[in-house]
Structure formats: structure tokens, C-alpha cells
TORKOL-4160 file (C-alpha; in steps of 0.2 Angstrom, whole numbers, padded with zeros to 4 digits, m for minus):
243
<pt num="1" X="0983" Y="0015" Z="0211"/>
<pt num="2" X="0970" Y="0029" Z="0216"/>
<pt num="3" X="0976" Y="0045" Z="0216"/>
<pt num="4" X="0970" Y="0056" Z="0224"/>
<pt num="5" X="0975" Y="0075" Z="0222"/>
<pt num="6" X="0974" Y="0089" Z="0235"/>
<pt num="7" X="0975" Y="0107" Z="0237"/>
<pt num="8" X="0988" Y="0106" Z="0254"/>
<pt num="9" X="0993" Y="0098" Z="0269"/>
<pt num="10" X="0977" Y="0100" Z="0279"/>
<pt num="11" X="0968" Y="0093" Z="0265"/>
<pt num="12" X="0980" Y="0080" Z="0263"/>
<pt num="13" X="0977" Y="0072" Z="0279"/>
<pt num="14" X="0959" Y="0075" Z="0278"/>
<pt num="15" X="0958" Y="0063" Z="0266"/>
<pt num="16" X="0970" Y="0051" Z="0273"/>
<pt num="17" X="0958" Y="0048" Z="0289"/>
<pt num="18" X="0942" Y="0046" Z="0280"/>
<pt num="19" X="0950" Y="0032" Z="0271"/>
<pt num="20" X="0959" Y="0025" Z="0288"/>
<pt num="21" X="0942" Y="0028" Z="0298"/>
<pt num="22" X="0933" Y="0022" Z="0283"/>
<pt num="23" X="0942" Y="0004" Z="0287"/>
<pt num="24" X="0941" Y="0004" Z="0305"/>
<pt num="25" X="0920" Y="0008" Z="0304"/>
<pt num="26" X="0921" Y="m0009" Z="0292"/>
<pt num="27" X="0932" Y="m0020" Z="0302"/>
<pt num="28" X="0932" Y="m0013" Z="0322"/>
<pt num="29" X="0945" Y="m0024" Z="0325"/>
<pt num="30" X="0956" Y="m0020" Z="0311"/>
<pt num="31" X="0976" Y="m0021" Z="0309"/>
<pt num="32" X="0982" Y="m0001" Z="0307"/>
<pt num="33" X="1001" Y="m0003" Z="0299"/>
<pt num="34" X="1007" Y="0016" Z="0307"/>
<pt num="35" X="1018" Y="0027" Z="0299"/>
<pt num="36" X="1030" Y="0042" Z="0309"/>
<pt num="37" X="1038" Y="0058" Z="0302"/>
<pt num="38" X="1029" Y="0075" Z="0302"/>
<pt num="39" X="1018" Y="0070" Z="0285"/>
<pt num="40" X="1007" Y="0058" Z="0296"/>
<pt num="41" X="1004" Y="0071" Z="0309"/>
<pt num="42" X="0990" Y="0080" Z="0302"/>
<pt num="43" X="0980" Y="0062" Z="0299"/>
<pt num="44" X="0983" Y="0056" Z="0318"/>
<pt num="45" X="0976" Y="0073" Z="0322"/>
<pt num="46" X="0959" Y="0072" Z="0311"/>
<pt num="47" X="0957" Y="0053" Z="0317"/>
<pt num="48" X="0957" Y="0060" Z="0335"/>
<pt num="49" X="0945" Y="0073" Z="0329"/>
<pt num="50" X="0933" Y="0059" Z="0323"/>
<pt num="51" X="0936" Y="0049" Z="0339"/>
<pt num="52" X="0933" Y="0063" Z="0349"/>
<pt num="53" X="0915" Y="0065" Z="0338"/>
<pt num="54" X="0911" Y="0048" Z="0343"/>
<pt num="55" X="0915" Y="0044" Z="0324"/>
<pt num="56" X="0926" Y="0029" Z="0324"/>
<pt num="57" X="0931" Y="0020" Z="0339"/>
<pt num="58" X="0950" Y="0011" Z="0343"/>
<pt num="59" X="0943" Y="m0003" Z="0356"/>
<pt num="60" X="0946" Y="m0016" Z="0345"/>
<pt num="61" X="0960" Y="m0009" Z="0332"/>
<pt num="62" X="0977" Y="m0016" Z="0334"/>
<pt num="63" X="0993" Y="m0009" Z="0328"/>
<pt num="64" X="1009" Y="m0012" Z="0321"/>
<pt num="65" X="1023" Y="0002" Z="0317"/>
<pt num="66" X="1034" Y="0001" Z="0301"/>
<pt num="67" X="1051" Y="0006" Z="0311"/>
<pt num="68" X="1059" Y="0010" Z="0328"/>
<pt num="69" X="1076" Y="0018" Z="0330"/>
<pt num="70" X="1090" Y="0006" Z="0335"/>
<pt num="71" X="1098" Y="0012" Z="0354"/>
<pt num="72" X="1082" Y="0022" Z="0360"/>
<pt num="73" X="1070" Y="0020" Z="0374"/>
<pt num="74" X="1054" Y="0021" Z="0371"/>
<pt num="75" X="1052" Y="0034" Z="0381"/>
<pt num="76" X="1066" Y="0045" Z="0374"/>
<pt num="77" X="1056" Y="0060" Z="0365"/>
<pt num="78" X="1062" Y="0056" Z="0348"/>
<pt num="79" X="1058" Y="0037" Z="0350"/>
<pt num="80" X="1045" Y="0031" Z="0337"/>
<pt num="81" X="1034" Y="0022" Z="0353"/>
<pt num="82" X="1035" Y="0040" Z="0362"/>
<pt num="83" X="1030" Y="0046" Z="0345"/>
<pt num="84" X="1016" Y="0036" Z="0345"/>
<pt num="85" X="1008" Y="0039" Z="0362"/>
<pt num="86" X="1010" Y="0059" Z="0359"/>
<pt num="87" X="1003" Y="0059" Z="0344"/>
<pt num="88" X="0990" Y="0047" Z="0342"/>
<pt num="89" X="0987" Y="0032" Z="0356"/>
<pt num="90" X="0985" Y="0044" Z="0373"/>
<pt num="91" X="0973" Y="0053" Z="0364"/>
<pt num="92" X="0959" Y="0038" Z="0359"/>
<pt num="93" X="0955" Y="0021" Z="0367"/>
<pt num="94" X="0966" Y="0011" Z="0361"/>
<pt num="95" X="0973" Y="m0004" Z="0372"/>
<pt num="96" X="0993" Y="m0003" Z="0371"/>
<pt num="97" X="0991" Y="m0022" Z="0374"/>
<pt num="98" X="0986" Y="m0020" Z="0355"/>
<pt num="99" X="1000" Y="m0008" Z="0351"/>
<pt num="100" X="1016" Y="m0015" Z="0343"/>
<pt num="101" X="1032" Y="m0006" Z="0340"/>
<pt num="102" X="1051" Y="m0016" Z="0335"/>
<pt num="103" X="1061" Y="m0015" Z="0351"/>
<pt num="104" X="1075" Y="m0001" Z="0348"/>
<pt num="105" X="1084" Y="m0008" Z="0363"/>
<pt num="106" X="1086" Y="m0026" Z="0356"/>
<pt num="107" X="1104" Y="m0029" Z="0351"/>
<pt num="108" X="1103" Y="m0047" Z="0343"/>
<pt num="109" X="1094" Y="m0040" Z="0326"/>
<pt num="110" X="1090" Y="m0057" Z="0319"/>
<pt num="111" X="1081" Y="m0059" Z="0336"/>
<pt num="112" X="1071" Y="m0043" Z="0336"/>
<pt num="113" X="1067" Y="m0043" Z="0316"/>
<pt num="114" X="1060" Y="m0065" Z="0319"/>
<pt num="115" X="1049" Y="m0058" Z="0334"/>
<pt num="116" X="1042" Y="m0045" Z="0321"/>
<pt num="117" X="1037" Y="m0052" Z="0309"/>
<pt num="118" X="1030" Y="m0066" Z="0321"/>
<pt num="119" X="1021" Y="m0053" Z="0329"/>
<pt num="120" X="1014" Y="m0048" Z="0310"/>
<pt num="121" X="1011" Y="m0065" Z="0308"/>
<pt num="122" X="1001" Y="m0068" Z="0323"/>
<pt num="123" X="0989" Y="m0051" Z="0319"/>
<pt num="124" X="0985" Y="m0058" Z="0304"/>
<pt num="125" X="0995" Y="m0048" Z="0292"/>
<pt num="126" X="0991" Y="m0029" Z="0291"/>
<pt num="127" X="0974" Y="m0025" Z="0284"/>
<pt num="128" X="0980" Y="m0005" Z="0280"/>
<pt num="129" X="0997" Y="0002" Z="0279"/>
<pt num="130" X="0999" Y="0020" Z="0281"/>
<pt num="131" X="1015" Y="0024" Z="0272"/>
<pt num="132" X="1025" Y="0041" Z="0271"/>
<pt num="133" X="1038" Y="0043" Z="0257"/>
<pt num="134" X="1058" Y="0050" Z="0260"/>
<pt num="135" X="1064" Y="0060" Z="0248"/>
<pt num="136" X="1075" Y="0046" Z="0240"/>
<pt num="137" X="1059" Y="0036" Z="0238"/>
<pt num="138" X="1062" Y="0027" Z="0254"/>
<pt num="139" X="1047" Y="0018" Z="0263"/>
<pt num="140" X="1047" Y="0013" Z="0282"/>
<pt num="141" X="1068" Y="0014" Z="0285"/>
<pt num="142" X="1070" Y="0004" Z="0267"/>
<pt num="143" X="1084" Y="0016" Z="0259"/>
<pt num="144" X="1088" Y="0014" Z="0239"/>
<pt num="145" X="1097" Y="m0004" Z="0237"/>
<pt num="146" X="1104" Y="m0015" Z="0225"/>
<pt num="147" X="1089" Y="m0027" Z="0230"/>
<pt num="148" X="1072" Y="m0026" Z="0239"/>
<pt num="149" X="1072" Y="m0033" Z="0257"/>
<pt num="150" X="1061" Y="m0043" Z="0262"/>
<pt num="151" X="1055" Y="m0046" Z="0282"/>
<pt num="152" X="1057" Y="m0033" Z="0297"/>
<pt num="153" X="1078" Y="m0029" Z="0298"/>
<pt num="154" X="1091" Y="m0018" Z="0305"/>
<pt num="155" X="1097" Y="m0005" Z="0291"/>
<pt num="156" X="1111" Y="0008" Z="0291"/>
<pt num="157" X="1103" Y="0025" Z="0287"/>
<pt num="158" X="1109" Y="0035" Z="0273"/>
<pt num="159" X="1116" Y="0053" Z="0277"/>
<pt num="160" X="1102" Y="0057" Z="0265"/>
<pt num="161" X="1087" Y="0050" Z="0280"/>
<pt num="162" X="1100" Y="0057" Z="0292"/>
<pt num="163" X="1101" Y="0073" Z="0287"/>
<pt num="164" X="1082" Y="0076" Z="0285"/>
<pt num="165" X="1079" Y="0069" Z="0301"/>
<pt num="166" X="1094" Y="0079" Z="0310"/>
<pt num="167" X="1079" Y="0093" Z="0312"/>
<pt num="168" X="1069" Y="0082" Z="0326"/>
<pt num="169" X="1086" Y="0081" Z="0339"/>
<pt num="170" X="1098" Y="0092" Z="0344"/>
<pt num="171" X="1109" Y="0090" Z="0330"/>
<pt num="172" X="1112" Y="0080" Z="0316"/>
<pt num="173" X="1128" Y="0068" Z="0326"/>
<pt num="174" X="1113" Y="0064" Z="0339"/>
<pt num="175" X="1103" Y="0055" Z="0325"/>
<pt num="176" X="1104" Y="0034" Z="0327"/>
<pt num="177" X="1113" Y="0029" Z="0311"/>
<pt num="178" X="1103" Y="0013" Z="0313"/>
<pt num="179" X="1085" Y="0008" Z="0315"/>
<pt num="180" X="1074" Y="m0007" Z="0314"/>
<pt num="181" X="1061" Y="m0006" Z="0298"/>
<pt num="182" X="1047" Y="m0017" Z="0289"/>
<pt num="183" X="1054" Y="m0024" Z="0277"/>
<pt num="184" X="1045" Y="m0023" Z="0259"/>
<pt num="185" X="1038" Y="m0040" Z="0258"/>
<pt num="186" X="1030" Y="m0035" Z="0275"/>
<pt num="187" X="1022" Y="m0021" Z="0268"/>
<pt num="188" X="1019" Y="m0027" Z="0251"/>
<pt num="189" X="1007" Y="m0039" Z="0261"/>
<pt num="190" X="0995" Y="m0029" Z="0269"/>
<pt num="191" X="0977" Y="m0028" Z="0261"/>
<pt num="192" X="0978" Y="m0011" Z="0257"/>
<pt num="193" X="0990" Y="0003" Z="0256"/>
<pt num="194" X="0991" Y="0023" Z="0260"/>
<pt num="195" X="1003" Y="0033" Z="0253"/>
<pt num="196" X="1003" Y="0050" Z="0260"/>
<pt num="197" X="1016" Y="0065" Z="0254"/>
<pt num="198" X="1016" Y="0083" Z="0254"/>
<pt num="199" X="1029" Y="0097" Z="0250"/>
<pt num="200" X="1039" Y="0102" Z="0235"/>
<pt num="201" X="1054" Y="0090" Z="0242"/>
<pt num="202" X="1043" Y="0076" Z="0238"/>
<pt num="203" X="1041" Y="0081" Z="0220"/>
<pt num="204" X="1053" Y="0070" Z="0213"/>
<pt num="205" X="1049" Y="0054" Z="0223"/>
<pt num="206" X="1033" Y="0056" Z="0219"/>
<pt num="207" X="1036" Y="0054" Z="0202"/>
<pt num="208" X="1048" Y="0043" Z="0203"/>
<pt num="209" X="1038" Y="0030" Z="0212"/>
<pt num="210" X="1022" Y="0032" Z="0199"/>
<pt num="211" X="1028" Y="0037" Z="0182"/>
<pt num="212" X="1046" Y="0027" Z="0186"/>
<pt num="213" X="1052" Y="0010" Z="0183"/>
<pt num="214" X="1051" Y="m0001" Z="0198"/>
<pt num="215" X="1067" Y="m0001" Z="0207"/>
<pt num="216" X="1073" Y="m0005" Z="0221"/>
<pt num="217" X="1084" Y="0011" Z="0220"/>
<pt num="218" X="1067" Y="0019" Z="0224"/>
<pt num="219" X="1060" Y="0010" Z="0237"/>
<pt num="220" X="1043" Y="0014" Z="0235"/>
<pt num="221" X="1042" Y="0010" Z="0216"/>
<pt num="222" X="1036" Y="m0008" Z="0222"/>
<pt num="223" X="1020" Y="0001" Z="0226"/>
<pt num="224" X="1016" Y="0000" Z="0209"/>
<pt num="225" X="1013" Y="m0020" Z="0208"/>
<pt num="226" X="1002" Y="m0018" Z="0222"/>
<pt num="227" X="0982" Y="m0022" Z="0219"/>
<pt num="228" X="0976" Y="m0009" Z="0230"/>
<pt num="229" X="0986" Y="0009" Z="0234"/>
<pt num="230" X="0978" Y="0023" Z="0238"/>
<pt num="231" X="0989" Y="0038" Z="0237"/>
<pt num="232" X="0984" Y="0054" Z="0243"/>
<pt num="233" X="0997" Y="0071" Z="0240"/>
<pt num="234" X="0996" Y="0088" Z="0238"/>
<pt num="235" X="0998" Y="0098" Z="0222"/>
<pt num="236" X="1017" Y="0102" Z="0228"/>
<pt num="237" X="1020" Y="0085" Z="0229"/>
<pt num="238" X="1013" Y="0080" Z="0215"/>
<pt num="239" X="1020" Y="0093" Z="0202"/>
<pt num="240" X="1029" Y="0083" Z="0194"/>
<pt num="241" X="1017" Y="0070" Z="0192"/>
<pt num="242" X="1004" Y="0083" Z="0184"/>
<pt num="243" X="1015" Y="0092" Z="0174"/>
């Protein structure tokens, strides 16, 4: 792993897009794993900035999200796809055509989940996942288990992941209990990995996921046997780690 340690949040997502827009100036046509949650926010924002500055450019790039909700449309403002349009792909020029998302509408999950990771598949495999981290140690919607999964399924959020997303809707019953995600073979896979965290409340799965046994009880533990994972966090977020 390469650690990297910063002051805050803006510095934080700094970094996080040097290293994304350092792949897409090396490969144009590379395949961006994306990540949602407010802890990505800030990288999306630079990488438009660098867009904007004629830096790096998305013509060729081609995307796949970690997770969709189960029962929204993708035009329903707390749908991962709308997410994604807001907050990153109606700001560059990307081709949507080289956008994917899982299908929250789908209700045959062994249907949706095969078509995923066919579409995975057929990019290539992911040359960079951008990962956030939950504060059980989740990664994409993978919630602590008795076993790590393996390909894109359907998962039954924890009131853990419920209750930190309840601040995004009107109020914690309107969360979808269930959501399509990456599995972790699927993102164990990709050629390279970015972890980003920030905050206090991500103290302890920070160190759980570094200095802890690989568990699946901490989702993103695995991270550890991975030959290339760059991890980028601020000081709170890391305060246990530096202690």
C-alpha cells in the first residue's frame, strides 16, 4: 500500500485526482471503477477542474459504478446514475455510451448481477477503482460478513449503512434497504486501487483495514493482499493509524 497522508478534505481530494488524472493522461481510453458518497465529491470536483484546464480529457474513458440502489430510477435525485450525471459526467465529455451503472430497477438479481459483471468483463476489467470506505469497513455496498463475496449481487443494507445514508433523503424509512454492489473479487481485480477517507468517523475503519487482520468482517481488509493500493486520507481519518 501507499499511504498517503493529508492535512484535510480539500487536500485529500486533491491528491486523489492527480492520481486518477494521472492514469487517464497514461491510458486515454481507460476503465475508471467510480465510487458515490459525499467522500468522492471533492475528487469529481478537481477532475472537472483539470477538464476544464484542458488537463485531461474523458473522450475515450469508460466507466463502471461499484453500486446502484435496488427500486430507484435513475433519475430519482438520490439514484447513484443521477448522482453520477450531477456530479461528474454533465460536467466533462464523456460519452454516456461509455458509462455503466447496475440497473436499480431490475428485479431478477441473478439477471442484473450476470449482465454486470459481463459488462466488467467485456471493458476489460477496471484499470482504476476509486473506493470510499463506511464506517464498518464496508467497500461498494459489501457489508461485514461471514465470507467475502465474490461478483456484482444484491445485498440487504445494514441499519449501520442505513442510518449513515438516512442524511441524503427525507428520512431514514425512505432509504432502499437493498442495493446492487461489486462484489470483492470484482474489485480486487482492477489494476489499481484508490482508497479515499476523511473525517474522525473513519478513524477506526481506517485502522482496522491497515493495521487489522484480513477479515471479511471488515470488508475492506482484503485491500491488503492487493499489489497495488494507493490510499489517500486525511490526518482525522487516520489518527488511529499514526498514533
Amino acid at each position: 500500500m501507499r499511504i498517503y497522508t493529508v492535512k484535510d478534505y480539500d487536500a485529500m481530494s486533491a491528491k486523489a485526482a492527480e492520481i486518477i488524472a494521472a492514469q487517464m493522461i497514461s491510458k486515454p481510453n481507460s476503465v475508471l471503477g467510480l465510487a458515490t458518497g459525499s467522500t468522492p465529491i471533492g475528487t469529481y470536483q478537481n477532475l472537472i477542474k483539470k477538464y476544464n484546464d484542458g488537463i485531461i480529457d474523458f473522450s475515450e474513458i469508460r466507466t463502471a459504478n461499484l453500486d446502484e440502489y435496488k427500486g430507484l430510477t435513475p433519475d430519482h435525485d438520490q439514484s447513484y446514475a443521477y448522482f453520477m450525471r450531477t456530479n461528474l459526467f454533465d460536467h466533462v465529455n464523456i460519452d454516456m455510451a461509455n458509462t455503466n451503472i447496475p440497473n436499480g430497477l431490475v428485479e431478477d438479481a441473478e439477471e442484473e448481477c450476470k449482465r454486470y459483471d459481463a459488462v466488467i468483463d467485456a471493458l476489460g476489467g477496471v484499470d482504476l477503482q476509486l473506493l470510499g470506505i463506511g464506517n464498518n469497513g464496508h467497500i461498494g455496498f459489501n457489508e461485514p460478513a461471514e465470507a467475502f463475496a465474490n461478483g456484482t449481487h444484491s445485498i440487504k443494507l445494514t441499519d449501520n449503512t442505513i442510518e449513515a445514508n438516512a442524511r441524503f433523503f427525507a428520512s431514514k424509512d425512505d432509504v432502499p434497504k437493498y442495493a446492487y454492489t461489486m462484489g470483492i473479487r470484482n474489485i480486487m481485480q482492477a489494476k489499481a486501487i484508490l482508497l479515499v477517507a476523511s473525517g474522525e468517523a473513519k478513524a477506526d475503519a481506517m485502522y482496522k483495514t491497515i493495521c487489522g487482520p484480513i477479515t471479511p468482517e471488515v470488508p475492506a481488509s482484503i485491500l491488503q493482499l492487493h499489489s497495488n493500493v494507493f490510499i489517500v486520507a486525511d490526518e482525522a481519518a487516520m489518527s488511529k493509524v499514526n498514533k
